[in-house]
C-alpha positions as CSV (number, residue, x, y, z in Angstrom):
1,X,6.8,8.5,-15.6
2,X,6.0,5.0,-14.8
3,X,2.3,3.4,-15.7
4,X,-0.3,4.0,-12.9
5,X,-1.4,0.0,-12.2
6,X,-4.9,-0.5,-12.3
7,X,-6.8,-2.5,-9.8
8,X,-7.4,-5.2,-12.4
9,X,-3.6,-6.1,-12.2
10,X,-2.8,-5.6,-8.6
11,X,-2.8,-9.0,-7.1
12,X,-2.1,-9.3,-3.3
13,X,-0.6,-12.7,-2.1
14,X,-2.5,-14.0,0.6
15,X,0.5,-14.6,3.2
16,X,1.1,-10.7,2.6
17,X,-2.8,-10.5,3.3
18,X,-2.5,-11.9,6.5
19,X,0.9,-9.9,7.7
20,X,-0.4,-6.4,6.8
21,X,-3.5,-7.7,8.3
22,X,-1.6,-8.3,11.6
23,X,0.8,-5.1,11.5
24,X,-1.7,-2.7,11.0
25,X,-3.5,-4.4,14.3
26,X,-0.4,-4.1,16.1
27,X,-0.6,-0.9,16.7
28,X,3.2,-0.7,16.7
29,X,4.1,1.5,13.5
30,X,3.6,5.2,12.6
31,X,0.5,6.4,10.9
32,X,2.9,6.8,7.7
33,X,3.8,3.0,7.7
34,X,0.2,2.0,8.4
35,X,-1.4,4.1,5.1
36,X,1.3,2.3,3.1
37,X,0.0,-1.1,4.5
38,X,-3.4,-0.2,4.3
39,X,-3.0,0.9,0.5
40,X,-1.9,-2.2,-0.5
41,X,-4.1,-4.3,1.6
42,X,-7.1,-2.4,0.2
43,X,-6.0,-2.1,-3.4
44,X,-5.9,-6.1,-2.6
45,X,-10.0,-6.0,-1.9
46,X,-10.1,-4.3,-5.4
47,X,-10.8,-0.8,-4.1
48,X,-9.8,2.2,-7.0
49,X,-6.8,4.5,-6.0
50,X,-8.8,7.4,-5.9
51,X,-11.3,5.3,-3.1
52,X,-8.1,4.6,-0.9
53,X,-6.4,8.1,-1.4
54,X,-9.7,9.9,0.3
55,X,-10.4,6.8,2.7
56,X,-7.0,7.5,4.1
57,X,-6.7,11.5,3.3
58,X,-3.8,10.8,1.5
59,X,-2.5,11.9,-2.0
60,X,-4.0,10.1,-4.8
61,X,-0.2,9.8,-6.1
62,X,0.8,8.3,-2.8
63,X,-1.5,5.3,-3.5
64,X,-0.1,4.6,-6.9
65,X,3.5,5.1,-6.0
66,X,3.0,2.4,-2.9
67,X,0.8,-0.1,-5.1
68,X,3.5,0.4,-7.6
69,X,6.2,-0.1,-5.1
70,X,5.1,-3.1,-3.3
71,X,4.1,-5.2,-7.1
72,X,8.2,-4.3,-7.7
73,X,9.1,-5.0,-4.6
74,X,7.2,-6.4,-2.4
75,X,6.8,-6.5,1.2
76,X,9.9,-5.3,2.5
77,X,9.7,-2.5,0.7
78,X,6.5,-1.2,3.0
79,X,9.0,-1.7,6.1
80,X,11.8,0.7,5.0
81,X,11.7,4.0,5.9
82,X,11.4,7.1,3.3
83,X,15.0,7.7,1.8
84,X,15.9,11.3,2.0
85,X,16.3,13.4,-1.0
């Protein structure tokens, strides 16, 4: 199982900032898209997971899998749909 990141260590570049900023006012992607952008755009404003998971009625997993994913990753990997199992 890979190490839950703590708010502490989650550090959100501003340019991402300002793009999840503008995609979750665009109004243009899915509810599932928009929870992973605001998950890592509020883990950004120092929020804890378990703050984010019931401000967004989400799993508390879900947050630390998406922070996890985009410090790995980064952006693009908020953009790509869910692979299949």
């Amino acid at each position: 199982m890979m190490p839950r990141s703590s708010t502490a260590q989650f550090i959100l570049r501003s340019h991402d900032r300002e793009r999840l900023e503008y995609l979750i006012q665009s109004g243009d992607y899915s509810r599932q898209f928009t929870n992973r952008f605001n998950i890592v755009l509020q883990s950004g404003n120092g929020l804890k997971a378990s703050e984010i998971a019931k401000s967004l009625r989400i799993a508390l997993s879900a947050v630390y899998r998406w922070r996890s994913n985009y410090l790995r990753y980064g952006m693009r990997t908020l953009l790509r749909p869910r692979r299949l199992k």
